[in-house]
N, C-alpha and C positions, 0 to 999 in steps of 0.2 A: 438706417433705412429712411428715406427720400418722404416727404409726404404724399407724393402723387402716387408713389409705387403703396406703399401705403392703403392709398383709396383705391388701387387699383383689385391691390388682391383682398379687401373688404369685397367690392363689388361682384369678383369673380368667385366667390365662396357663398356670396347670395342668390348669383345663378346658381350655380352648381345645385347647393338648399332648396331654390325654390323648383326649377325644373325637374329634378332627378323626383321632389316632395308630389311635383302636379302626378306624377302616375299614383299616387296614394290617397289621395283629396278625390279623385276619378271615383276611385275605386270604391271609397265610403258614402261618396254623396251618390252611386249608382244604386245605393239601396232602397231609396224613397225618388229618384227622380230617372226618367226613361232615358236611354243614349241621346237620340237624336234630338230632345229637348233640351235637353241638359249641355251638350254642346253647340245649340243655336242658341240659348240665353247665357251661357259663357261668351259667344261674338259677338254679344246682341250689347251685353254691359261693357266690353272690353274696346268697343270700338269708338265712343265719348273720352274714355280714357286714356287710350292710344294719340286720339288726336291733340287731346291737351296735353298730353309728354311731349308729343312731337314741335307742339307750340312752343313748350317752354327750353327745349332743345334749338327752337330756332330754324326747325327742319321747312323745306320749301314746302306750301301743301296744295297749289295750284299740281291739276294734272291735265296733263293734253288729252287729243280720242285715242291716239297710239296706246296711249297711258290705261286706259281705262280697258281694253283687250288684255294687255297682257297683267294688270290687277283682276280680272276678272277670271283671266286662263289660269293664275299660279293661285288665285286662288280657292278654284276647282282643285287643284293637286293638293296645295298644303294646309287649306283648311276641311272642304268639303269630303273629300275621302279620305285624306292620311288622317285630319285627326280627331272627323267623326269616326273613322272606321276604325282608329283604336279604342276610343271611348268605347263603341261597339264592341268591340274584343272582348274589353275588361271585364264585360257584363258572365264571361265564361269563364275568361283565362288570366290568372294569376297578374297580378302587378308586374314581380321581379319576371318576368315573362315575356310581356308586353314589352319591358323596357329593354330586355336583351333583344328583341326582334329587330324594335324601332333602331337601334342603334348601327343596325346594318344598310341605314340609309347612303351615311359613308360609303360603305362600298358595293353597293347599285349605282351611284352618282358615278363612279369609277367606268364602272362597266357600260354604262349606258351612254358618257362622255366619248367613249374609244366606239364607242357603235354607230352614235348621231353626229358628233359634234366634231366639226373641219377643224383646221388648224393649226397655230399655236394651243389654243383650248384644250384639243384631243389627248385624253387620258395617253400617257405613256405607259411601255411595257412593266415597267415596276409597280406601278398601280395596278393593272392588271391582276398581277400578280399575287400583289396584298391582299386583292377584293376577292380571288379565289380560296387564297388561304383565310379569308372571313368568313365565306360562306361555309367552310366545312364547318365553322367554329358554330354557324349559324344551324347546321343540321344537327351537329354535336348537340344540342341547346334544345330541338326539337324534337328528335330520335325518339328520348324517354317520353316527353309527352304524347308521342300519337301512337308508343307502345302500350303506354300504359293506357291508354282510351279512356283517361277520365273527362276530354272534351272534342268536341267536332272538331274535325282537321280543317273545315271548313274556315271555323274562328284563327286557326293557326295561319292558313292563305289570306284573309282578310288583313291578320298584320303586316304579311310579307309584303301585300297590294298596297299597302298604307306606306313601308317604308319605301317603296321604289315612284308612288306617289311624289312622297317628299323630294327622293332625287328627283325627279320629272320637272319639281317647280321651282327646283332651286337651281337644278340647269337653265330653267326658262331663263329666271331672272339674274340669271351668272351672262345670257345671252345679251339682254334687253333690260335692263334698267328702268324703271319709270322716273322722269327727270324732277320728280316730289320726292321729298328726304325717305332714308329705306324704316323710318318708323313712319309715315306717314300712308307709306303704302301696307306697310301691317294693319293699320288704323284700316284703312281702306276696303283691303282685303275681308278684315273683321264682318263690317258693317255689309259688305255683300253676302257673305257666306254665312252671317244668321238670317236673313231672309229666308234664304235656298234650305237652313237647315229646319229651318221650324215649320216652311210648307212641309217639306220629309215627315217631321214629325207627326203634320196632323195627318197627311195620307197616308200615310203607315199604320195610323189610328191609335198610336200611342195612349195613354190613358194617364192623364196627371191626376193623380190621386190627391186627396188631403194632405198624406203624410210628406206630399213633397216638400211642403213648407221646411221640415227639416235639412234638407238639402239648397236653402235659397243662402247658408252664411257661406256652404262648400261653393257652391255658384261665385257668389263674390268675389269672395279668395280665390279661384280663380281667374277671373274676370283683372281685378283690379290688380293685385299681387303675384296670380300665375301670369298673365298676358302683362299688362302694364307696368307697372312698377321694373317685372325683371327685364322686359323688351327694353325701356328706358335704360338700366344699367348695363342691357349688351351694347346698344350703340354707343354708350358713352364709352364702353373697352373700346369698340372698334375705330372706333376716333381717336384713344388714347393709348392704346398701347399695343404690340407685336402682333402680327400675324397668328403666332403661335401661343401667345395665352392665350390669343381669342379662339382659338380653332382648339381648344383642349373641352372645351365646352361639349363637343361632339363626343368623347370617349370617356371624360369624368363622369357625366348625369348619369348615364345608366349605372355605371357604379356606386355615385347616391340613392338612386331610387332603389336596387337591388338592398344595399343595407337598412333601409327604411321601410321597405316592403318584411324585411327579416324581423327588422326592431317594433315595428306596429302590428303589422299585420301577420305576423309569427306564419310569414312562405317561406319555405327555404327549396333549394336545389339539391339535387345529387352531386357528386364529386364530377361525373362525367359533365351534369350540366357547367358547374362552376366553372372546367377546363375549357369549354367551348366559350363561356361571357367570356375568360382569358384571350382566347384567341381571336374571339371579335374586338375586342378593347387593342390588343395591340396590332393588328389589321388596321382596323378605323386610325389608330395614331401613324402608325407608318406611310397610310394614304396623307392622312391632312400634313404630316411632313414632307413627303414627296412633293405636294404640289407645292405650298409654301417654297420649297428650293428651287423647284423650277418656274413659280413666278417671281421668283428674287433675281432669278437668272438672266428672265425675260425684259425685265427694268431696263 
């Protein structure tokens, strides 16, 4: 085995860890620190540390005013409501939950591609297709929870909003690119969307208590090791190796974080819900392969 390949799948088993880990570190530090806070001092520390990855990456960090629209639009989608409004979630709804939801971003990106987006770009019938048969996976996954009424259905549409969020902003910038490195505009992004989150926080009236203090190491680790450190090891996959290790990222996390939610935080699923994570997992993997084929095609 190669040294590169090596570092490669070192790197991609630290995402996998840390991403699938960030719905569990949420979950814990939600105990002593309010959503909307707690996800604007995660932007708020992650956004110094994004910019110095992106430094040491080499990444370009000048941005034109073009630049700063569509930094400011995706990150309205993917920080400000997909991933305060999971945080948000979590404060009701189950980890392994939360991450089966999110996971069906994949295939909104599909559906919303074939709805908006001209061209070469626009979603083909076989994605279509997978994103339909995700979403049942995704009702499957739901069903028991809004039977069983142990939480607002409400919390359950805030994830859905969240994930179709995320496609929203990742079509943007599948669209429009800002011509500064793609960590640089995470860095970016960051740094606008704890402003926006921590005004939320105070007009909402949120109340930081004393005990938040206990949630400022969860904060960090997120900040530094959820946002930077692992954004840093995704662009260096995407710089170095396949389309398709990099795009497994999408269907493996929730898979970590479901076993990690089981192993810490002792949630588990019914057999029905399990069958439904199945069927979003291999949905989401048949999407990022379909298109992977037909941008290979389009080369």
């Amino acid at each position: 085995m190669g040294r590169q390949l090596c570092q490669a799948l070192l790197m991609l088993f630290f995402v996998y860890l840390v991403w699938g880990g960030n719905y569990i570190v949420v979950k814990l530090a939600l105990v002593n620190s309010p959503p909307f806070f707690l996800a604007g001092m995660r932007c708020l520390i992650s956004f110094p540390v994004l910019l110095v990855m992106a430094r040491l990456l080499r990444q370009k960090l000048a941005v034109t005013q073009a630049d700063v629209l569509i930094i400011i639009g995706s990150a309205l989608f993917l920080s400000v409501i997909a991933s305060a409004g999971v945080t948000w979630a979590q404060t009701r709804v189950p980890a392994n939950i939360a991450a089966a939801i999110v996971a069906s971003a994949g295939l909104w990106f599909a559906i919303l591609s074939a709805i908006f987006v001209k061209g070469r770009e626009k979603a083909g019938i076989q994605n279509m297709a997978s994103a339909i048969i995700g979403l049942f996976g995704v009702a499957l996954v739901l069903l028991r929870e809004i039977q069983g009424g142990s939480h607002p259905v409400f919390y359950y549409l805030v994830l859905l909003g969240a994930s179709i969020s995320i496609a929203s902003g990742s079509i943007l910038l599948r669209w429009r690119q800002p011509q500064c490195g793609l960590l640089a505009t995470v860095a970016y992004q960051s740094g606008f969307s704890s402003l926006l989150l921590l005004i939320i926080s105070y007009c909402s009236g949120e109340k930081i208590s004393a005990a938040v203090g206990a949630s400022y190491m969860a904060i960090a680790y997120l900040a530094v090791v959820g946002s930077g450190l692992s954004y840093g090891a995704y662009y260096w996959l995407v710089a170095n190796v396949s389309s398709g290790m990099v795009a497994s990222v999408s269907y493996v996390t929730p898979v970590v974080a479901i076993f990690l939610a089981s192993w810490i935080l002792g949630e588990s699923l019914s057999p029905v819900q399990y069958s439904g994570v199945a069927i979003i997992i291999v949905a989401v993997a048949a999407s990022v392969y379909l298109y992977g084929k037909r941008d290979a095609q389009l080369r």
